[in-house]
C-alpha positions in Angstrom: -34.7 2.3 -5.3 -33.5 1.8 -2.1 -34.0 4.0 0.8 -31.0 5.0 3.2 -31.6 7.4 6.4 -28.6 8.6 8.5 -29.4 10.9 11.5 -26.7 13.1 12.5 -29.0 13.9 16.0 -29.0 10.1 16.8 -25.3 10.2 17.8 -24.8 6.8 19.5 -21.0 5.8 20.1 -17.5 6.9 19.8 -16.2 5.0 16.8 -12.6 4.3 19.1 -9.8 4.8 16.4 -8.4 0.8 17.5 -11.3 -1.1 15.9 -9.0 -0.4 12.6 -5.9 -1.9 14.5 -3.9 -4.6 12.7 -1.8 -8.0 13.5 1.7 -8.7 13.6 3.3 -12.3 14.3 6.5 -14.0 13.3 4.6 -15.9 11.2 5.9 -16.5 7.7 7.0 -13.6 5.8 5.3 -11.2 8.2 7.6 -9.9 10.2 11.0 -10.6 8.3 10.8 -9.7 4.9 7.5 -7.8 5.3 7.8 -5.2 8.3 12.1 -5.9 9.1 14.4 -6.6 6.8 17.5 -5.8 9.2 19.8 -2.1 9.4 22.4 -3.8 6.5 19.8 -4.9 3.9 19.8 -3.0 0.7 16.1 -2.6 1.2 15.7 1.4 2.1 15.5 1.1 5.5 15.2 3.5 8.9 16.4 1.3 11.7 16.1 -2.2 10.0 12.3 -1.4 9.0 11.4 -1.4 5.8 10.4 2.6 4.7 8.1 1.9 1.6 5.7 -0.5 4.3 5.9 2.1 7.0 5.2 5.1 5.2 2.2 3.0 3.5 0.6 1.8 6.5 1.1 5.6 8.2 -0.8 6.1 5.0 -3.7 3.8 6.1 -4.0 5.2 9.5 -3.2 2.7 11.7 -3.4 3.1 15.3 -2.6 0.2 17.2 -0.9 -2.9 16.6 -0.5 -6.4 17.8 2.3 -8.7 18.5 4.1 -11.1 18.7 0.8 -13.7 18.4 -0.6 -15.3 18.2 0.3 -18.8 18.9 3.9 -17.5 18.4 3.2 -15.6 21.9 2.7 -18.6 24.0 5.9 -19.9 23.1 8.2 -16.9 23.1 10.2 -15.8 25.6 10.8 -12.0 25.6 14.3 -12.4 27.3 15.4 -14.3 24.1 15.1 -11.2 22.5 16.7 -8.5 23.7 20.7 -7.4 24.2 23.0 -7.7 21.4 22.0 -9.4 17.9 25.1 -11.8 18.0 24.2 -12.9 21.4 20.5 -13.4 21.1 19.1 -16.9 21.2 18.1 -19.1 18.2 14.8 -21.3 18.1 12.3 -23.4 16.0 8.7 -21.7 15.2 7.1 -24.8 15.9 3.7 -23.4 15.1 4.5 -21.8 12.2 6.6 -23.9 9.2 9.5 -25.0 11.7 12.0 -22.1 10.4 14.2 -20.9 12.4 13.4 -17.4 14.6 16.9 -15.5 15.4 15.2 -13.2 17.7 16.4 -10.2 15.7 13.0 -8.6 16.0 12.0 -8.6 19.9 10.8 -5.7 22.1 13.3 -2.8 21.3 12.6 -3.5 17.6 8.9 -3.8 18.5 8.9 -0.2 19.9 10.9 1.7 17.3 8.0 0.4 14.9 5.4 1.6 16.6 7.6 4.8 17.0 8.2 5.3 13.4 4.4 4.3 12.6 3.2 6.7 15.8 0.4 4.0 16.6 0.0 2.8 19.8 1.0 -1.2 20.9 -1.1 -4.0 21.9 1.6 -6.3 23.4 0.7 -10.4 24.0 2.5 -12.3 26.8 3.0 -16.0 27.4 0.4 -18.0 29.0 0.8 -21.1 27.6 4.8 -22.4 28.0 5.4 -18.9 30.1 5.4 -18.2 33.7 4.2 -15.5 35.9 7.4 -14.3 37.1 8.5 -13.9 33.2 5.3 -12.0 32.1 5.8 -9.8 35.1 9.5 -9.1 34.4 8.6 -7.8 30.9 5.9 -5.5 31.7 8.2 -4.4 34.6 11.0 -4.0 31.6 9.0 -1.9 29.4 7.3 0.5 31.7 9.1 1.0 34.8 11.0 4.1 35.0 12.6 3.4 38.3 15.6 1.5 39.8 15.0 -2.3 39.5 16.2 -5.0 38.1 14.6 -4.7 34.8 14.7 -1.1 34.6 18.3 -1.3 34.4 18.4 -4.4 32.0 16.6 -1.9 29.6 19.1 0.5 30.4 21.8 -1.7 29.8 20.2 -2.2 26.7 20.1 0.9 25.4 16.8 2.3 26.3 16.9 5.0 29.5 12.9 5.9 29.4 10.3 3.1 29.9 7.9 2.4 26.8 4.1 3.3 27.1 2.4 -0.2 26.8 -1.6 0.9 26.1 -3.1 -2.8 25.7 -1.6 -6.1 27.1 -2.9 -9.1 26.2 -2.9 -12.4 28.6 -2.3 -15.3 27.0 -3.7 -15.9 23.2 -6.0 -18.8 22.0 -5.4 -20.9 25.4 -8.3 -22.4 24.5 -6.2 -23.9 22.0 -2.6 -23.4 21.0 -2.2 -21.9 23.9 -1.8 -24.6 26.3 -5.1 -26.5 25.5 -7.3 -24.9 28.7 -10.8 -25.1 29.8 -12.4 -21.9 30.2 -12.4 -22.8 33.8 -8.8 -23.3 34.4 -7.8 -20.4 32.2 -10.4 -18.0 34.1 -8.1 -18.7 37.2 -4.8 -18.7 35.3 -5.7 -15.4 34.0 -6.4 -13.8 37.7 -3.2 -15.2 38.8 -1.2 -13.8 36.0 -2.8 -10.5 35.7 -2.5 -9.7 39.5 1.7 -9.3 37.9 0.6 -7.0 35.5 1.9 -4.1 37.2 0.6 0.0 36.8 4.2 1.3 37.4 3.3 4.7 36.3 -0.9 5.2 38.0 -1.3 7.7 35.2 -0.5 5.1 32.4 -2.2 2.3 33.0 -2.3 -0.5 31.3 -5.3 -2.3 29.8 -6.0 -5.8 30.1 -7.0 -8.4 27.8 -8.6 -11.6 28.5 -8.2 -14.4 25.6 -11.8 -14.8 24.5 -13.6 -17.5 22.7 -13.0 -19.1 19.2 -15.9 -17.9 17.2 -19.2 -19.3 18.4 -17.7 -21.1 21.7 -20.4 -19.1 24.2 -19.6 -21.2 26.7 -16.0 -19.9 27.2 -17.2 -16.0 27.6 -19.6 -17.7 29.9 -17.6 -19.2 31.9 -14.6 -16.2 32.0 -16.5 -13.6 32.5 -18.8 -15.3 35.3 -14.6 -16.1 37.2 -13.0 -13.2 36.1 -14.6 -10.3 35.1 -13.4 -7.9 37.8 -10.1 -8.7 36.3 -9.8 -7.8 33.2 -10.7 -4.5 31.3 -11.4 -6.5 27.4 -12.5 -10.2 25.9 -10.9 -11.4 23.0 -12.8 -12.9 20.3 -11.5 -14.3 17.4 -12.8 -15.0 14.4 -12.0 -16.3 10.5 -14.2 -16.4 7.5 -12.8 -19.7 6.0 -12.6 -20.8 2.5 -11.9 -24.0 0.9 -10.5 -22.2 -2.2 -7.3 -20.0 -3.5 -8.0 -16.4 -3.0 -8.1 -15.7 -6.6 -10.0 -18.6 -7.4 -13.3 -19.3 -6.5 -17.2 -19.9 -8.1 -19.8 -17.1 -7.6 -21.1 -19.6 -5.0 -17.7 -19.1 -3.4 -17.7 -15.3 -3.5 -21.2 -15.4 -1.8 -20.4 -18.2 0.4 -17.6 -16.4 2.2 -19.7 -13.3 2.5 -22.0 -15.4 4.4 -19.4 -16.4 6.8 -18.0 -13.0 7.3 -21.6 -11.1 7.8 -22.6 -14.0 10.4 -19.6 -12.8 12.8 -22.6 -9.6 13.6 -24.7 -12.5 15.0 -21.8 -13.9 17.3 -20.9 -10.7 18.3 -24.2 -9.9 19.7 -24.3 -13.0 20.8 -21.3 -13.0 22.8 -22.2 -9.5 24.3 -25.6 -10.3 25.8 -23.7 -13.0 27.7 -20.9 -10.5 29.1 -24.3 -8.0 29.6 -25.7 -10.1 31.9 -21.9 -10.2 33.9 -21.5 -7.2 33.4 -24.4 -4.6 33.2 -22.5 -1.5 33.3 -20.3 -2.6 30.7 -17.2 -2.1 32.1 -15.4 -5.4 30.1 -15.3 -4.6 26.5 -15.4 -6.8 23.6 -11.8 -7.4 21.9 -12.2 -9.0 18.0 -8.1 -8.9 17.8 -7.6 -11.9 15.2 -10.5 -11.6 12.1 -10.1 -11.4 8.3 -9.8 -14.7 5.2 -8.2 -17.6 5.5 -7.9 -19.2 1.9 -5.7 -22.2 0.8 -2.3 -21.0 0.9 -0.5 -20.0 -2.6 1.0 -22.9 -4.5 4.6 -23.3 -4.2 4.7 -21.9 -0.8 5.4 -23.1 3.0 1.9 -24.2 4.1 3.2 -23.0 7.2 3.3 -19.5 6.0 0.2 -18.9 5.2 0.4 -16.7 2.5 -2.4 -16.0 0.2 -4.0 -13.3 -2.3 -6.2 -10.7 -1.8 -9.2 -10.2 -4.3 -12.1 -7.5 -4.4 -14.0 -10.6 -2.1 -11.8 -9.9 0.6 -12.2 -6.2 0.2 -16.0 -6.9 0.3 -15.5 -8.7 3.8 -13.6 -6.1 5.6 -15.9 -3.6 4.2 -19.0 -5.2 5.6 -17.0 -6.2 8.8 -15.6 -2.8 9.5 -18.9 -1.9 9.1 -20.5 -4.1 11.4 -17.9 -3.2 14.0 -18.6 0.4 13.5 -22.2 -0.5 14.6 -21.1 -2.2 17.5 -18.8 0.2 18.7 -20.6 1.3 21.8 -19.4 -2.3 23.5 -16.0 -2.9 20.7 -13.2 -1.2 21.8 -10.5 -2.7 19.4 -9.9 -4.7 16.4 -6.8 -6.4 14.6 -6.9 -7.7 11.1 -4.9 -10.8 10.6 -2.4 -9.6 9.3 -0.5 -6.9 8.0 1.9 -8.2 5.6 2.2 -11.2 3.6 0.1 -13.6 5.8 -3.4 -14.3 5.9 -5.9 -10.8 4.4 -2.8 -8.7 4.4 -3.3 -5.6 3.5 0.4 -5.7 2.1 2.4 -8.0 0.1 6.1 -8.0 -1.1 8.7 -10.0 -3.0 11.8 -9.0 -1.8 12.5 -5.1 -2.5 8.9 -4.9 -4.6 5.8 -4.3 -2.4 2.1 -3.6 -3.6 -1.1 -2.8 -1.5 -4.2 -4.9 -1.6 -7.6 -4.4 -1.9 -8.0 -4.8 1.5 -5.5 -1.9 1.8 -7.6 0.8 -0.2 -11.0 -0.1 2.0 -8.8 0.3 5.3 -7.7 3.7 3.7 -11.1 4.8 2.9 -12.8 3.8 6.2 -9.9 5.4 8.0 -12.3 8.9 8.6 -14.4 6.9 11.1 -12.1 6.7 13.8 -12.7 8.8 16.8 -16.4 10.1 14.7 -19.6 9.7 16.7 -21.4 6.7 15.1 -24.9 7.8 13.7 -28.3 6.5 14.0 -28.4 5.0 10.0 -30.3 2.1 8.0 -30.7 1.5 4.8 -34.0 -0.5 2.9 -32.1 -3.6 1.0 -33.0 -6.9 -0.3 -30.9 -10.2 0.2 -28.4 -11.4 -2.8 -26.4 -14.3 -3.6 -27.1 -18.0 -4.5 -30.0 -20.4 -2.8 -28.2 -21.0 0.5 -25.7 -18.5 0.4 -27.5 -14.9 0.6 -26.0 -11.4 2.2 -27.5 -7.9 2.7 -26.9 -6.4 -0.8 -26.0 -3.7 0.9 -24.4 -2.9 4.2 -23.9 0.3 5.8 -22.5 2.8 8.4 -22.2 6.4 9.2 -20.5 8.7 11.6 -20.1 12.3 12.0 -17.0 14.4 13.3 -16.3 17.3 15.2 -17.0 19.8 12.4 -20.2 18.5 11.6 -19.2 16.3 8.3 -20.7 13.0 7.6 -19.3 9.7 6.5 -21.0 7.1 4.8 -19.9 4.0 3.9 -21.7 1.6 2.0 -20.3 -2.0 0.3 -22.8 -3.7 -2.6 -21.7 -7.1 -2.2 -23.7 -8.2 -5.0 -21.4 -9.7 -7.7 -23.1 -8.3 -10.6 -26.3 -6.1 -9.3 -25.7 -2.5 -8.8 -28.3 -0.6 -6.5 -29.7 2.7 -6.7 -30.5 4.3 -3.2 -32.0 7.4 -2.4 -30.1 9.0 1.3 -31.8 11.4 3.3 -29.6 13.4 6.2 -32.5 13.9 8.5 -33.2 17.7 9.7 -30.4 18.9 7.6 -29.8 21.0 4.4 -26.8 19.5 2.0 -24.4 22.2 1.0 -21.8 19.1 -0.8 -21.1 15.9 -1.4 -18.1 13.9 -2.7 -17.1 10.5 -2.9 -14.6 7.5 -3.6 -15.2 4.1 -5.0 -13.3 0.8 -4.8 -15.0 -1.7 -7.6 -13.8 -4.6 -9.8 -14.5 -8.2 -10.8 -15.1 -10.5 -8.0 -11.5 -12.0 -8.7 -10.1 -8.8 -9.3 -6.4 -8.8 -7.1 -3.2 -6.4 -7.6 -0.2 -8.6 -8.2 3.6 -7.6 -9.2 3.0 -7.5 -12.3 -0.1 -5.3 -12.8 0.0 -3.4 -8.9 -2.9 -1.2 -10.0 -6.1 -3.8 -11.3 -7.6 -2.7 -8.4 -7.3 1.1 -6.2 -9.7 3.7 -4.8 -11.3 6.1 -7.6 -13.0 9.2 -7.5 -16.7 8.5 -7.6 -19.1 10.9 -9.5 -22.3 8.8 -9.9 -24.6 10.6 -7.6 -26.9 13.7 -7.8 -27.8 16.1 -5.0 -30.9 16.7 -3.2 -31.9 19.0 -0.7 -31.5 17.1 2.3 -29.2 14.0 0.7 -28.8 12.6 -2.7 -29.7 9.8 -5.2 -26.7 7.0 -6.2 -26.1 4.4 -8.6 -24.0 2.0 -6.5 -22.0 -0.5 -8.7 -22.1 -4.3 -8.3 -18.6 -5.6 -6.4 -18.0 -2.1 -5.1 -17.5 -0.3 -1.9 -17.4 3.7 -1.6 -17.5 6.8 1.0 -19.6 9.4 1.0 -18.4 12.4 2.5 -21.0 14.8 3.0 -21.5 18.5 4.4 
């Protein structure tokens, strides 16, 4: 039996509500066909967004999202995108499958989903084949409420009140697809276009965000936050747990292969936040992960470009543990953005045309949604290692907050594929009056398709027995489940 502690007087961190944030780029079927499908599609629709993917992500709780990149960002330009549909420009997506992108979804569209989803925005300028002046005439289109230029472009537009724009992101992957920088020559870039991203309104202000390194690249936080520091408000890191297989099909050395990957992104992240520690002691500059989830081989028959894949009970496991492991680091993470939220990448959505079905990944988004905005609690749990010879994991991972009324969460992922684990939880200094729970389990392979949409959802979970200050559980091989207990 394994032993689990949780300390609701060990309160060490706001768990912010954005570390559950999500991803939006034109990217395949992400945007069109996923999120819009356009005001005159037979697809029930409120404003040319798709109602059965809005009401399900409002479902999930999702506070914040990103767009329009990506590498889409550093080569869109904002202006393309706005004024009437017949008159907006047409262009390649050069990045992503060479399609064509009619600009029917650009900032006013943008808005009025975030409206109808009532989460906040994370917006991503162009660094990379943008200018200064151009970044700087958007922000001043979106949030200035005065007489200008772009204030009455908006207007002209249809919009009379400026947006609130919470995050704003600098550039994306400019390490990379994003115009190919050092880390010194973005580190000045990045002063010079952020000086333009104006506060129009001093009580709104926006919140800046730095491109960060790809995965274990230590010298680009390094070097960015040694030039630019002062600057900026976040670092974004980003982050993939690769695969060289289909989503749905993979060896057990697979399955624990990719949870190796996903649980070693707690090593860089601690990594990465002893060198922005010793910048910046008072921790002012907080750590960003805004691109993170599976990247498998893309389904056969479709536009490699597109990236569209499955989503199994393994990719469940990985946000699980992840969202886990950003819970723990949330006195230093401030936000988070699974890529991404529709039919690219570890969605936590797919559709075929007027048919849509939620993933695994979905459910353990659902579950984990009580976190947000809880105090993070002191918590650790006794657990051996599982998996094959070079591929082991934590058989159990863990992490546990409490709200304003006192009540506990706990969640807890076994990624062992065919081990279940019995743990005995204590609540330290407390007396348990209840205790409830929900489970998501399955096969390893396990994955919701449009034929059979329910293989895998969240369950009520009833293997547990009380204690006076916790309980005992039999946790299930291939499972994750919440604990809610008062």
């Amino acid at each position: 039996m394994e032993n689990y502690l949780i300390n609701p007087d060990q309160k060490i961190s706001m768990i912010n509500k954005d570390i559950y944030g999500s991803f939006s780029e034109h990217l395949g079927r992400c945007i069109y066909e996923g999120l819009f499908v356009g005001k005159d599609s037979d697809i029930p629709n409120i404003n040319g967004l798709r109602c059965d993917v809005i009401n399900a992500l409002k479902e999930m709780g999702l506070p914040v999202l990103r767009w329009p990149g990506g590498c889409f960002a550093d080569e869109y330009h904002w202006k393309d995108g706005i004024g009437k549909l017949s008159e907006r420009k047409k262009m390649i997506n050069t990045h992503w499958g060479g399609v064509v992108e009619d600009n029917s979804f650009g900032t006013h569209e943008f808005f009025e989903l975030c409206s109808q989803l009532g989460c906040d925005t994370y917006i991503t300028g162009n660094v990379g084949s943008g200018s200064v002046r151009e970044m700087s005439e958007w922000v001043e289109y979106m949030t200035f409420g005065g007489l200008s230029p772009m204030s009455e472009l908006r207007r002209k537009n249809g919009r009379e009140e400026p947006w609130k724009v919470k995050y704003f992101g600098v550039g994306n992957e400019n390490w990379g697809c994003g115009g190919n920088m050092s880390s010194e020559y973005y580190a000045n870039e990045y002063k010079r276009y952020a000086t333009y991203v104006r506060n129009y309104d001093g009580n709104d202000r926006i919140y800046k965000v730095a491109c960060g390194p790809n995965s274990e690249d230590y010298n680009w936080t390094e070097e960015v936050m040694k030039n630019a520091k002062d600057h900026m408000n976040g670092l974004a890191l980003h982050y993939y747990t690769g695969t060289d297989s289909y989503a749905a099909e993979f060896s057990e050395e697979g399955y624990y292969k990719t949870l190796k990957r996903a649980y070693k992104i707690d090593e860089i992240i601690t990594r990465h936040l002893e060198i922005m520690n010793r910048y910046d002691p008072k921790k002012r500059v907080d750590l960003i992960v805004d691109e993170w989830g599976t990247w498998h081989k893309v389904e056969p028959g479709t536009n490699p470009g597109f990236l569209y894949q499955q989503n199994t009970m393994r990719d469940a496991l990985v946000a699980a543990l992840t969202l886990n492991i950003f819970n723990k680091h949330s006195d230093r993470i401030r936000m988070c953005n699974i890529a991404q939220t529709i039919n690219v990448l570890q969605a936590v959505m797919l559709t075929d045309g007027a048919d849509m079905l939620l993933t695994p990944t979905y459910y353990v988004f659902k579950m984990f949604k009580d976190h947000q905005q809880n105090t993070l609690l002191g918590s650790f749990i006794t657990t051996h290692e599982t998996g094959t010879d070079e591929n082991k994991v934590p058989q159990l991972v863990e992490s546990a907050s409490i709200d304003e009324n006192g009540v506990i969460y706990s969640t807890v992922a076994n990624t062992s594929a065919s081990e279940e684990s019995e743990i005995k939880c204590r609540i330290a200094g407390r007396e348990i009056e209840s205790v409830s729970a929900e489970i998501l389990t399955g096969k390893t392979d396990d994955f919701n398709s449009f034929e059979n949409k329910n293989v895998v959802f969240t369950k009520d979970f009833g293997g547990f027995s009380l204690m006076k200050d916790g309980f005992n559980a039999v946790i299930p091989p291939c499972s994750v489940i919440k604990f809610i207990i008062k």
